[in-house]
N, C-alpha and C positions, 0 to 999 in steps of 0.2 A: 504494500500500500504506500504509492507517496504522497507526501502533504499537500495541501488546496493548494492550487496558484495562486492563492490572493497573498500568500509570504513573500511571492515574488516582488520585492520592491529593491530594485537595483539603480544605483544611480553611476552613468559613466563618464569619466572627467578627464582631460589631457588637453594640451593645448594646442591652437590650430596650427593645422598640418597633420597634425599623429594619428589622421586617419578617424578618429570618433565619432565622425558623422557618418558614416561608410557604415561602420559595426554597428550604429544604432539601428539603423535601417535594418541590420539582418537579423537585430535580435527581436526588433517589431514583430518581419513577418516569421521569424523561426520559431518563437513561442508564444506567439501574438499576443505581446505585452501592449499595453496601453501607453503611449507619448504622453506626459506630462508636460502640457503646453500651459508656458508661464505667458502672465501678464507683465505690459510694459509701460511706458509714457511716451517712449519715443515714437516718430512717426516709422510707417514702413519705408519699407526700399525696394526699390525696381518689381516685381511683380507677386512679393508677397500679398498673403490672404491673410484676412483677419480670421484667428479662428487656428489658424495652422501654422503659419512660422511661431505667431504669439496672439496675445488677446490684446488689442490694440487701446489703451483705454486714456483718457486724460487723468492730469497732476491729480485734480480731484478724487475721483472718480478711486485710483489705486488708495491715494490714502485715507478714502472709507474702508477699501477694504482691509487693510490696516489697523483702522478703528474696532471694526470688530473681528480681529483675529481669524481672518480669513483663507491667509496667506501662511505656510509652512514655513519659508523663510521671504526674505528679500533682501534687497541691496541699491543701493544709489552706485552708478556706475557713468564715469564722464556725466553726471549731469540728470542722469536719467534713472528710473528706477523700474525694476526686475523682481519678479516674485512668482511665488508657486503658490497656486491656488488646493486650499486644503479638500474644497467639496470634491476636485475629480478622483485623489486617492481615496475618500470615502466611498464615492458610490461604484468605485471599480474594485473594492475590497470587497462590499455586499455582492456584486456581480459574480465575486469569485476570479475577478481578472488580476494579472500582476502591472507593477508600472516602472516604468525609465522615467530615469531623471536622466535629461543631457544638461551639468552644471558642472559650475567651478567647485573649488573646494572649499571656497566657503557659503553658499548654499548646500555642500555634501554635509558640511560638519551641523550647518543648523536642522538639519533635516534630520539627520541622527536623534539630537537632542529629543527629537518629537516621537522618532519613529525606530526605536530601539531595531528593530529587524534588518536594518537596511543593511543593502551591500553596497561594499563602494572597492570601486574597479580606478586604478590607474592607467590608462594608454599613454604608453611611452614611445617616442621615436626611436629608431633603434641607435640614432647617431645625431649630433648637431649638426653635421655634414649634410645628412640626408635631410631631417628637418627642413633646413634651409632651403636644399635642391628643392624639397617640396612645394614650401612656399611660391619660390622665384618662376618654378616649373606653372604657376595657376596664373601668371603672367597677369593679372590684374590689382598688386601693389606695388607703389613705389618702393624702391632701397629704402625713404626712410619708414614707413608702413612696416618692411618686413623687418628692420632692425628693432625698431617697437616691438613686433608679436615674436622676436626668437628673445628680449626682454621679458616679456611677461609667461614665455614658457618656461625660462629659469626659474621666475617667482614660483608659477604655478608647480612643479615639480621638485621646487622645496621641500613640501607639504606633504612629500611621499610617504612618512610615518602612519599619517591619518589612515592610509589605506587597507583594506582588507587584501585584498589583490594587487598586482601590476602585471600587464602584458602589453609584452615589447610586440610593436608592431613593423615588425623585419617584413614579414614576407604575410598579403592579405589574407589570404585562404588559411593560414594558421593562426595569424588573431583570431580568426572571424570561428575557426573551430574552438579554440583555449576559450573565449571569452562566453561562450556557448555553453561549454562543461563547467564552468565556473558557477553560473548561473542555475544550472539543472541540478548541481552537488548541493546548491541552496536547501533543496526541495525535502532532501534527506537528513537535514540536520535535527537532532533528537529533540531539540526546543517547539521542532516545529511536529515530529511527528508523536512526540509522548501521547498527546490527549486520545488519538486513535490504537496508540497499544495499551490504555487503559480502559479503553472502551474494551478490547477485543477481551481483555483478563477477565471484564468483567462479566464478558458474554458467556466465560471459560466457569468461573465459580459456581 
């Protein structure tokens, strides 16, 4: 017997380049986890949709939500503020569904605070070489654009402690597997399956 999917709350963090938007995507449809799509303030960009890049809302508007503790965590970023909304991991935990968090590390760590189950995955480049080659290779940042995010990928992989997991993402098709079993070994952890072998004992007496 494995345990419901609704345990499934895994959040995956690394910084651009490292691939994490690629693995999101596979772990959506490979164990059709549920995207946990935050709220923002900023405006969109080029042809995002409200709803699916983010939930597009005004200064306002976020910090109601705010007001009444609506939001798992949040953050002011350049300016702008960023949150995860608490109702969709409610109602996809009743549903029995699991969910992705695609967030930095500090939305991972506040999101913990709330949500004792979580897992939290580090994707790493497998090189600052390649890193970079990545970036430059996506041929729509400046030098100094890209010099800023291989900056903020230092920050963000500071923070490697935090982590439950890291996987180095060398070669796609083996993140995309590692980060998959990761995930699924969740499922078996004894926290999560006790209350079903105490059922079964007690079907036994």
């Amino acid at each position: 017997m494995t345990a419901p999917a609704h345990h499934d709350l895994v959040a995956l963090v690394g910084p651009s380049g490292s691939g994490k938007s690629t693995l999101c995507s596979h772990l959506l449809s490979a164990l059709s986890l549920k995207l946990s799509v935050s709220y923002t303030t900023r405006a969109p960009r080029g042809s995002e949709q409200d709803g699916v890049a983010y939930h597009f809302v005004s200064r306002a508007s976020f910090e109601d939500l705010v007001a009444h503790d609506a939001l798992l965590e949040w953050a002011e970023v350049h300016g702008e503020l960023y949150g995860t909304p608490r109702a969709l991991v409610d109602k996809a935990q009743a549903l029995g569904q699991g969910v992705l968090f695609d967030i930095d590390h500090q939305g991972a760590r506040q999101i913990r605070a709330k949500l004792p189950s979580l897992t939290t995955i580090l994707v790493m480049p497998p090189t600052w070489a390649e890193l970079e080659q990545r970036l430059r290779g996506r041929k729509t940042d400046s030098p100094e654009v890209i010099a800023k995010r291989m900056q903020n990928a230092a920050k963000e992989l500071s923070y490697y402690a935090m982590f439950d997991y890291v996987v180095f993402n060398d070669k796609l098709a083996d993140a995309t597997r590692d980060v998959e079993a990761i995930v699924r070994s969740q499922r078996f952890r004894m926290r999560f399956a006790a209350d079903a072998i105490e059922s079964m004992l007690r079907e036994r007496r």
